[in-house]
N, C-alpha and C positions, 0 to 999 in steps of 0.2 A: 292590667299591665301587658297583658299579650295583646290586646288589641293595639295597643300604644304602639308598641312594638313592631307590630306587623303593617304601621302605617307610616312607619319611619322609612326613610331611603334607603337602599343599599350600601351606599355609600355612607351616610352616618352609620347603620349598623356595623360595616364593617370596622370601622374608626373605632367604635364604642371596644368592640370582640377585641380589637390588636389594641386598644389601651389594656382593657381588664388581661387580658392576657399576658403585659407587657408587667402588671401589678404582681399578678398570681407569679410570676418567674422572680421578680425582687426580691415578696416575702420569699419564696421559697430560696433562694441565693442570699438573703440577708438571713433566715434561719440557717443554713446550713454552716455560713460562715460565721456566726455568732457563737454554733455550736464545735465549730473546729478552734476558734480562737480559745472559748471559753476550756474546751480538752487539753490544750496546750500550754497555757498558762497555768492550769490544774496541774496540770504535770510538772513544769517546770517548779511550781511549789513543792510539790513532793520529793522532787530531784534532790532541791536545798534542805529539805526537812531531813531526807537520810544523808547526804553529808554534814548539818548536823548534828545527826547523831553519832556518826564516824569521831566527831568532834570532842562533845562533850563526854561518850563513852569511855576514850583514850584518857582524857582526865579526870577520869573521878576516882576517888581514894576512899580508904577509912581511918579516921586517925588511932589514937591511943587509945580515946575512949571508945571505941566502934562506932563512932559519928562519920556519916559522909560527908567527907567536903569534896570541893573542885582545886584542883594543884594550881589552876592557870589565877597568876594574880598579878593585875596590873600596878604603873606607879602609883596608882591613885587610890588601890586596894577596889573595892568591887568596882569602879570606874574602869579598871581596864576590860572590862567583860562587855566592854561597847563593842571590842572589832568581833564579837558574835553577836550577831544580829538578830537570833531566835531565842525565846525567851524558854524556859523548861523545869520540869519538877524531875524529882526522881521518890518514888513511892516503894515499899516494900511489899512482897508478896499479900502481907497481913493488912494493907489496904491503911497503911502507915504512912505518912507523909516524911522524910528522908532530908530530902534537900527542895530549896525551892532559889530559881534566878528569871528575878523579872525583872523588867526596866524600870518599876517604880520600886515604890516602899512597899512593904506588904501589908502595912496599915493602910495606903492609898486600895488595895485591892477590892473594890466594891464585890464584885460577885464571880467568887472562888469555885473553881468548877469542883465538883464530888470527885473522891476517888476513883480509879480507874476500876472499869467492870471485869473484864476478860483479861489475862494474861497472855495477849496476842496482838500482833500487826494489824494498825489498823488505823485508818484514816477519816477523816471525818470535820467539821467545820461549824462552830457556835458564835453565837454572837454575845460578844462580853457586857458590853455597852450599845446604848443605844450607835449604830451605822459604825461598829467597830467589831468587824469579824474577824476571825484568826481562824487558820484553819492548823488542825490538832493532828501528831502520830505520837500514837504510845507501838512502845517496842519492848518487849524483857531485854533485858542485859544481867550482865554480873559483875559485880565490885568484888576482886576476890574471890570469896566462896559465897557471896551474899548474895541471892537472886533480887532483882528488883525492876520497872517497869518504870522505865523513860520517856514522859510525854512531853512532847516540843510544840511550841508553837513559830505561828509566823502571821506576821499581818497583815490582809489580806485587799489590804484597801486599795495601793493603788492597782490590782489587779481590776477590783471592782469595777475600779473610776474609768480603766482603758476599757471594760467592757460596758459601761455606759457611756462613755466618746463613741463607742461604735453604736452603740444604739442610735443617738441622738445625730448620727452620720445619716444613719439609711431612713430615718426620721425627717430630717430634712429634705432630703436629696431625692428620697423616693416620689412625692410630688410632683416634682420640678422634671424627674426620669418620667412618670404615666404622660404628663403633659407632653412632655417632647416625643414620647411613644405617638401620644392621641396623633399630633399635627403631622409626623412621619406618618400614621398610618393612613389618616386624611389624603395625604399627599400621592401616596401608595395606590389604595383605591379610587384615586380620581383618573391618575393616570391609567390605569389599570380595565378601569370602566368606560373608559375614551372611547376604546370600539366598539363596546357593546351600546352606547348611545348612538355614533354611529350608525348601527347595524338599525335599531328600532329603527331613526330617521327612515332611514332608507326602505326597511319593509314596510312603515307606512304608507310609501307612494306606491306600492306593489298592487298594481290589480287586476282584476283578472282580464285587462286589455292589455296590462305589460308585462302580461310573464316571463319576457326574454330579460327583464332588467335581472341584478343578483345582488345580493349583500358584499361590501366589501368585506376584504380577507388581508388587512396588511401582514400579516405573519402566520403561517401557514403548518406553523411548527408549535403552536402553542394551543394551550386549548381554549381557547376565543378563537382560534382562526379553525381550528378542526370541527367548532358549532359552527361556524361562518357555513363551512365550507356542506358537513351535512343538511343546513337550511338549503342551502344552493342547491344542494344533490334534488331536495325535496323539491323545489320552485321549478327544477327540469321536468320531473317527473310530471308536476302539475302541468307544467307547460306543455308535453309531451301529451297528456291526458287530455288534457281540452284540444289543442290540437286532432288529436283522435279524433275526439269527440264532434269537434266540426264536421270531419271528414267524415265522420261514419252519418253522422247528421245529411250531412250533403248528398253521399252517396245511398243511405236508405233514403232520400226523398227522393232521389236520381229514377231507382228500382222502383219505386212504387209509384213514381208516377208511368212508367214506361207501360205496365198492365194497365194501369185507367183509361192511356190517353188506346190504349188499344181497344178497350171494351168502350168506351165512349165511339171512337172511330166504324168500330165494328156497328153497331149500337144503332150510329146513325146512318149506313149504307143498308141494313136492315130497315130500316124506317122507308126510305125511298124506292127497295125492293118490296113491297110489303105485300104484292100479289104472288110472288112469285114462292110459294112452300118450298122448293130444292133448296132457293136460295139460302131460305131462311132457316131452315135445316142448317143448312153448312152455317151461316151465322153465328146461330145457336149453338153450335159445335167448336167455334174458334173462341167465342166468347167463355165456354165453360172450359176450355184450357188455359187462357186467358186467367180466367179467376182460379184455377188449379195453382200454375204457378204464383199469382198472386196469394194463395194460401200458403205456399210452400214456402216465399217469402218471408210473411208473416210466422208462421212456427219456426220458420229456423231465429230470426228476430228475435224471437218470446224465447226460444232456448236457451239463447246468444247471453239474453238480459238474466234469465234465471240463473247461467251457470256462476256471471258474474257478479251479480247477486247473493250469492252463497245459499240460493234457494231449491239446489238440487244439492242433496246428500249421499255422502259415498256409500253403499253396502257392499265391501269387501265380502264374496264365498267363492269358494272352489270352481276353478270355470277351467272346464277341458277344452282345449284350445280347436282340435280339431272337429266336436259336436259346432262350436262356435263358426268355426270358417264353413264347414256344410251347410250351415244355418243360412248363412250370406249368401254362398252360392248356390242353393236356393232360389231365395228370392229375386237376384240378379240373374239369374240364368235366362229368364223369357227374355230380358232387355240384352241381352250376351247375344241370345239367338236369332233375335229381329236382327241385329247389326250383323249378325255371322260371324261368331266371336264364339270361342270356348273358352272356359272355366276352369282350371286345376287344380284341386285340392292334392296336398302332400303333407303328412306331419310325422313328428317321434312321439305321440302321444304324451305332450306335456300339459299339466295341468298347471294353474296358476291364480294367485289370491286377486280378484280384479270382483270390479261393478259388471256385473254381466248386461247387461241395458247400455250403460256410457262404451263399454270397451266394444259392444254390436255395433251400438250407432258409428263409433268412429270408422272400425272396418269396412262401417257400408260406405260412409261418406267416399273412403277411400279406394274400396274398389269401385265404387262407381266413377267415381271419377277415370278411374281405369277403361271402365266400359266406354266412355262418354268420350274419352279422347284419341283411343286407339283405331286402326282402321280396321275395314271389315276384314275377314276371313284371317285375323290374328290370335295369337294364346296371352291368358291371361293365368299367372301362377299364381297361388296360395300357398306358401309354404311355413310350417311352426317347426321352427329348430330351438336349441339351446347353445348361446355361446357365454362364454366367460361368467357361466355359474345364474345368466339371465335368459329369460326365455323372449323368445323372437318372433313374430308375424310379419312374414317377408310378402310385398304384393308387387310380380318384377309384371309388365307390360312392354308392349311394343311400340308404342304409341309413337311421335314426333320428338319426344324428351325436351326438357326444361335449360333453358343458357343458364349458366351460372349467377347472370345478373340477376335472376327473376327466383330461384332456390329456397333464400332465405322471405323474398317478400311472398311467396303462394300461400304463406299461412296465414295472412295479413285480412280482414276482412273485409270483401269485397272485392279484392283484387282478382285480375284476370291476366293470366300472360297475351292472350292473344284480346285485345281489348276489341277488335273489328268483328269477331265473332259474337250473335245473337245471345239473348239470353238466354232462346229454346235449346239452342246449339251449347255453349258454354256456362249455364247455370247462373249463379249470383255471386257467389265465390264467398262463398260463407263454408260450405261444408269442409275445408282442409282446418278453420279456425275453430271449428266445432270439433274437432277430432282433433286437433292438439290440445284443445283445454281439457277433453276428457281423458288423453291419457298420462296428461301432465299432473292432473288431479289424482294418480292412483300411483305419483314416483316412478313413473315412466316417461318416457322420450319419444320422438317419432324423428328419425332418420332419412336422409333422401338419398340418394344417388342416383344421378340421371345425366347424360351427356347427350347435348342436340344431334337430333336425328336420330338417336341410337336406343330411343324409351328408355323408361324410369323405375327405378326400385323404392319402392317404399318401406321402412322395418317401423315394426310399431315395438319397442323395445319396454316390458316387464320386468321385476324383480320373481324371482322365485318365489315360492312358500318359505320355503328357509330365510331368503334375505326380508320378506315381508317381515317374520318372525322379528 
């Protein structure tokens, strides 16, 4: 049955669900109203039952001989006891039969109910004859000083019959309502699912040579047009991503052809120098810088892909910001001092929860890049402060500074603001992309501010210990 099921359409299942669902609300609405009818016409019996007894109470007597009778006597002698329309006994405490008025004879009486059990209010419904109910209240009363125990009847048939017309209503009718449910719901789901036929059509012609096409979205306020619209969000993304992907494609073959066609070049003017040792020496020397940077290429490449890969993992410990920046300037400082460049370390001694390895490498990326574009005999600051509760590695330079247009694409990879400058001169332009995914990777930021001509600040912005926490 679930296989069946699950190979049915949408569109009939939903049909199927809003019929049953259209049944289950009938029964439940045809029970409930069967049982308000069936409460109320109960009652209204009951109603009648104590004003008859109002009735017959008001006339019963004892005569001479202490026999009860009833005073009410019509022309016809018991024939006038037709305009009460409930039929009744009256019994004596001693479980004595008193008085009896029924509409037949009491020889006709096939099956004479027992005396009354309880001497108390109470109601209740037997069946005399076959599909002949009567529903019964005995009450005490007193004739005089003589207690005694008044049960009336009433007969209950056409109550019965109106609550079998209702039956045989939602019996009928209920059919004819699921069916007209089913084809309403049919109707419902067809239209309903318009778009989302639509939408497949359309993402079938989607591929990854028309990523710019989109799913339509005729309504934008419902929720088919809000899947529409997150598919589209998704198809950007893709489009966005392959796009990259070209790009980054184009431009690492760009970069790596640019070392081969050098060490090929190289390569073969060594070839036709081949007497000459100085020459070759220096050949020798261009070429294994040559394949330097071509290495350097390559690892930052293999970094680039591991980080987005998810194959470098975070180890958050305690990393003191200012061992960290000495670390850097360090190792940058011989390349600081060839250019004729100083190095500034300053901090408040803050420490903070970071990968100590990703949060280096991005520093270095980033002051060297300081080093590499500033001119000679300039200062280069390190400074770790704390603002607004996060802790801060500020790297301000002197350098040419960045136009605005160019800000947000330097973390972009590959990119270069000054695209005329050499690779030896200006890098690959990978190491700003490699330092914003590693600080992004630890719920950190990397901040610019820099205005042309005037150098550039860089903040590598941390959470505390606390807000790690």
């Amino acid at each position: 049955m679930s296989s069946w099921w699950k190979r049915r359409s949408l569109k009939l299942r939903l049909t199927l669900w809003y019929a049953a669902a259209t049944a289950v609300v009938l029964a439940v609405f045809a029970w409930v109203a069967y049982e308000i009818v069936e409460h109320r016409l109960g009652a209204e019996l009951d109603r009648q039952l104590r004003i008859d007894f109002d009735l017959v109470e008001a006339q019963l007597d004892i005569d001479a001989i202490g026999k009860v009778r009833w005073l009410v006597q019509g022309a016809h002698g018991d024939e006038g006891f037709a305009r009460l329309s409930a039929w009744f006994e009256v019994w004596s405490e001693d479980k004595q039969l008193l008085f009896r008025h029924w509409p037949v004879r009491e020889t006709d009486i096939k099956n004479p109910l027992p005396a009354p059990v309880e001497s108390t209010l109470q109601f209740y419904t037997v069946e005399l004859e076959h599909d002949l109910h009567v529903r019964i209240m005995e009450r005490p009363a007193r004739v005089h000083e003589l207690g005694v125990i008044v049960r009336l009847f009433r007969d209950e048939t056409d109550t019965r019959r109106t609550l079998a017309q209702i039956v045989e209503v939602f019996v009928l009718a209920a059919p004819l309502a699921v069916l007209l449910a089913a084809l309403g719901g049919y109707f419902v789901a067809r239209r309903s699912l318009t778009p989302v036929v639509a939408m497949a059509e359309q993402a079938m012609k989607i591929t990854s040579e028309n990523l710019s096409e989109r799913l339509p979205t005729p309504n934008l306020h419902d929720e088919l047009g809000q899947l529409a619209t997150v598919f589209n969000q998704t198809l950007q993304r893709l489009d966005n991503s392959f796009a990259e992907l070209k790009r980054f494609t184009a431009d690492a073959s760009h970069e790596l052809r640019t070392p081969l066609t050098a060490l090929r070049t190289v390569g073969e003017v060594a070839l036709r120098q081949g007497d000459n040792p100085a020459a070759l020496r220096e050949t020798i020397g261009s070429m294994l810088e040559e394949a330097q940077r071509l290495n350097d290429l390559i690892e930052s490449l293999l970094t680039l892909a591991r980080m987005e890969g998810g194959k470098i993992s975070i180890k958050l410990e305690p990393v003191k910001l200012a061992e960290l920046a000495g670390e850097v300037c360090d190792n940058l400082g011989v390349l600081a001092a060839e250019r004729q460049q100083t190095i500034k370390v300053s901090d408040d001694g803050i420490t903070v929860m970071a990968d100590r390895f990703l949060l280096r490498q991005a520093l270095m990326n980033i002051v060297h890049n300081a080093v590499r574009y500033s001119p000679p005999q300039t200062h280069i600051a390190m400074r770790t402060t704390e603002r607004n509760g996060q802790a801060v590695i500020e790297v301000a330079d002197q350098g040419p500074g960045i136009a605005l247009e160019h800000q947000q694409k330097i973390f972009e990879r590959f990119y270069r603001v000054d695209q005329s400058r050499s690779r030896s001169e200006g890098g690959h332009g990978l190491g700003l992309a490699i330092a914003k995914w590693s600080v992004e990777h630890q719920a950190g930021c990397i901040e610019l501010e820099s205005e042309f001509g005037k150098g550039s600040v860089f903040r590598i912005v941390l959470p505390t210990p606390a807000d790690s926490r």
